[in-house]
C-alpha positions in Angstrom: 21.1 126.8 77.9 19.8 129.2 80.4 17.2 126.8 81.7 19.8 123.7 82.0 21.9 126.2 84.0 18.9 127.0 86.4 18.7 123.4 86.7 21.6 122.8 87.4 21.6 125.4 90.1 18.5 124.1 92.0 20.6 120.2 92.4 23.8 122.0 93.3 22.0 123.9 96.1 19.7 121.1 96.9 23.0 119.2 97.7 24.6 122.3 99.2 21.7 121.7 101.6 22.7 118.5 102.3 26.1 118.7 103.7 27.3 116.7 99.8 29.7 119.6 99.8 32.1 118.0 96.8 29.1 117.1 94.9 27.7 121.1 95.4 31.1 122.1 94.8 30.9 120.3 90.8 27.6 121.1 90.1 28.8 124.6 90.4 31.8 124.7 89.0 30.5 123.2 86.1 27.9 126.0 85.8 31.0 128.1 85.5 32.0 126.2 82.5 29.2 128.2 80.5 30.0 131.5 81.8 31.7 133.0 78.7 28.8 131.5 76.2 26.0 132.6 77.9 24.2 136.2 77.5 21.6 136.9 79.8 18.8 140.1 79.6 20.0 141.6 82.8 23.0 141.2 85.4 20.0 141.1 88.0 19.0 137.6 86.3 22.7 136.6 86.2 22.8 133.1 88.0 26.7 133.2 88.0 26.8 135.8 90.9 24.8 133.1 92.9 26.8 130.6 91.7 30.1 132.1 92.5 29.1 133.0 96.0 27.5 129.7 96.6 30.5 127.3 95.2 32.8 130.1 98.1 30.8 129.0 100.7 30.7 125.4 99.6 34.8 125.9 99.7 35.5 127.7 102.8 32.9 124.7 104.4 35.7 121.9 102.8 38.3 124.3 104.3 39.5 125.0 100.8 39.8 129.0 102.2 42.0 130.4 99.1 40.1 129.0 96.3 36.9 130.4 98.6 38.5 133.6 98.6 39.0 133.7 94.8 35.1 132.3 94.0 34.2 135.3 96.3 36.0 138.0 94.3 34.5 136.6 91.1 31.1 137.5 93.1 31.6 140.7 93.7 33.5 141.6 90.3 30.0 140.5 88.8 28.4 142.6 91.1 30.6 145.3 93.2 27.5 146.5 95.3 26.4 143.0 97.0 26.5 143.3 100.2 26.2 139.5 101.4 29.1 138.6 98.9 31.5 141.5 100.9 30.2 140.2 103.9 31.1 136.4 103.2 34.4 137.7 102.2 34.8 139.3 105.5 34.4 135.8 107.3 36.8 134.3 104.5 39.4 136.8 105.0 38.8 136.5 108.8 39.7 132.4 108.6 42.5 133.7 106.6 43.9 136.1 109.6 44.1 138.3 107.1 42.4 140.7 109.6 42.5 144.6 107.6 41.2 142.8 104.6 38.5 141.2 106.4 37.4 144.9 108.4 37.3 146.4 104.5 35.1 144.3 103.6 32.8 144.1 106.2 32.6 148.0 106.2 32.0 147.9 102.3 28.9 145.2 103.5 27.5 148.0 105.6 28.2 150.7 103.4 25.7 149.0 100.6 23.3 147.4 103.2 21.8 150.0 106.0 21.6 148.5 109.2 23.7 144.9 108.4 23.9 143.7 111.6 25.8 140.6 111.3 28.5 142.9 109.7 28.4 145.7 112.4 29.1 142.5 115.0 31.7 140.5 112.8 33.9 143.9 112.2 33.3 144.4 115.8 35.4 141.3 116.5 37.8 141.9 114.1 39.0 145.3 115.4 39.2 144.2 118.7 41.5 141.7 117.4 43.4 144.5 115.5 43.2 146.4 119.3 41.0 148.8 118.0 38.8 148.8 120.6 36.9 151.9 121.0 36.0 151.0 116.8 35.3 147.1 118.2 33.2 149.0 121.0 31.3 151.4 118.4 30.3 148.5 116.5 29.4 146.2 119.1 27.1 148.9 120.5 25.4 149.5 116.4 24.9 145.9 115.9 23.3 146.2 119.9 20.8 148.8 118.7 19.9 147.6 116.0 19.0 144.5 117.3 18.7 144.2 121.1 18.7 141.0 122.0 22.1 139.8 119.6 23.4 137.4 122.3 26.6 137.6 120.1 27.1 141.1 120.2 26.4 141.6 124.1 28.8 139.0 124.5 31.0 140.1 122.7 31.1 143.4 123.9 31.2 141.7 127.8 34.6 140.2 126.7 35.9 143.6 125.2 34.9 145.4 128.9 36.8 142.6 130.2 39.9 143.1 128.7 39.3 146.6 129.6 39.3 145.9 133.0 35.8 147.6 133.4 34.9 144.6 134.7 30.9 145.9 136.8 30.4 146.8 132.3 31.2 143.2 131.6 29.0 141.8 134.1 26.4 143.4 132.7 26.7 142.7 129.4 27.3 138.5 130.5 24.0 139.0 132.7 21.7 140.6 129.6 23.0 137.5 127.4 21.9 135.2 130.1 18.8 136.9 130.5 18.0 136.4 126.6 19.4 132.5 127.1 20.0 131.1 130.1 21.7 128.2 128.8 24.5 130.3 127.4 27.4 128.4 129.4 30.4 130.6 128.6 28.1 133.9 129.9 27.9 132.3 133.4 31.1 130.9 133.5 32.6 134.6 132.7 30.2 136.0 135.7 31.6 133.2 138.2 35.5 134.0 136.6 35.2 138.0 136.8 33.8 137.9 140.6 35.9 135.0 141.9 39.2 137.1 141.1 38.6 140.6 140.6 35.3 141.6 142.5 34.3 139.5 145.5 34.8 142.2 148.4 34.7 139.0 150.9 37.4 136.0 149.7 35.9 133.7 151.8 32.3 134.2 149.6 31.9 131.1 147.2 32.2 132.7 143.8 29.0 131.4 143.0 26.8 132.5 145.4 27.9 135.7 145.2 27.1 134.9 141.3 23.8 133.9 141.9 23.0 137.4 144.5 24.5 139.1 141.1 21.7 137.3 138.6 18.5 138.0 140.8 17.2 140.2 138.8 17.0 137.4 136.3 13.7 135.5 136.7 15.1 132.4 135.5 17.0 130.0 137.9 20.9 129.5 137.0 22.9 126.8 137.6 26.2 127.9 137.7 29.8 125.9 136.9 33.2 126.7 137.3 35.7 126.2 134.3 36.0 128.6 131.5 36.0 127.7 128.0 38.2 129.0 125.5 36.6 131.0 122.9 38.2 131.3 119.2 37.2 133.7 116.9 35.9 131.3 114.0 33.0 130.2 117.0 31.4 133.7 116.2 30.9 132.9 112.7 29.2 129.2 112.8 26.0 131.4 111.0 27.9 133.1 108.3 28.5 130.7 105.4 25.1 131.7 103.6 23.6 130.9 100.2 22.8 134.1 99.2 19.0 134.8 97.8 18.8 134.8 94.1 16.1 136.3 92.0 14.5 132.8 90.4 11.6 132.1 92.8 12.5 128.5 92.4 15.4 127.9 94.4 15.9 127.5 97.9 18.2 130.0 100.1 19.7 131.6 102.5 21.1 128.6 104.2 23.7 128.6 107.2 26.4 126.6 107.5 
């Protein structure tokens, strides 16, 4: 029985994989099915904790975010100290707006992972949202240290300077993101947005010149455009629906959705 479930665990992650989310979604349910009839040697062996996190990802991809909630709990029940299974239940709970939850659970993520980045970002975002914002700040400036060049993050934090009004901070924090990608659209748009109505000393200065004078310490060449685009909260999570790495060698992980 064990080895049929292992099996069935490899095709159900194999179709994860490949976007056949209801097909995923069956296989693993129907690992579940076994759950009360099978005894394995060690909980560290246990496939259903895989499973259970997996078939929540697989759900919160099909938009199903209450039954994605629920496979997540059974995750963590199995296993109260995985970290990626808090952390996935931060991003459902998120979706959810159910915003205290979701900075629980991101913290419980840190708390049994040192240095979770992803987690110090994500609970970032959600206490700004809650207007905690010298905790969004702290965070933002953890996940920044312990990874330098986390475009989110500095981003992130650029928008929280905005809204402060410390508006030289946010520049800043826009012109490091560009210097890490200069493709990164909504960074230069934010530059051109801040300068063209809160700092430009001279009106009659195009907003975008005096852009590009601000990015010359850039070595890469901008091109700048006006408009800003809107950005939503679930954009800041595109990487966070992973299959989480199980102990059999065999199958594939650690897949974003």
């Amino acid at each position: 029985m064990e080895k049929d479930i292992n099996q069935t665990l490899k095709k159900a992650i194999t179709a994860h994989k490949e976007g056949k989310l209801q097909e995923a979604v069956k296989l693993y349910q129907e690992i579940l099915k076994h759950e009360s009839k099978v005894q394995f040697n060690s909980n560290d062996d246990l496939p259903f904790i895989t499973t259970y996190l997996n078939l929540s990802a697989a759900l919160k991809a099909l938009d199903k975010l209450d039954e994605a909630e629920q496979s997540c709990k059974k995750a963590i029940e199995l296993k109260p100290d995985y970290a990626e299974a808090h952390y996935n239940l931060g991003v459902i709970l998120t979706s959810l707006g159910k915003l205290k939850e979701a900075a629980e659970s991101y913290n419980k993520a840190i708390n049994f992972k040192a240095g979770y980045v992803d987690a110090y970002c994500n609970l970032g975002i959600v206490y700004n949202h809650l207007d905690r914002l010298e905790e969004a700040e702290t965070n933002y400036k953890i996940a920044i240290k312990l990874n330098s060049n986390y475009v989110n993050a500095l981003y992130n934090l650029g928008t929280l300077y905005e809204r402060l009004k410390k508006y030289d901070e946010a520049i800043k924090k826009y012109t490091r993101v560009l210097e890490i990608n200069k493709k990164h659209t909504d960074a230069k748009n934010k530059i051109i947005y801040i300068l063209d109505h809160f700092l430009p000393n001279d009106k009659n200065i195009n907003s975008i010149v005096v852009a590009n004078n601000k990015l010359k310490n850039i070595k890469n060449n901008f091109t700048l455009e006006h408009g800003i685009k809107k950005i939503e909260l679930a954009n800041f999570f595109n990487d966070s629906n992973k299959i989480i790495q199980n102990n059999n060698q065999d199958l594939t992980t650690n897949i974003n959705y």
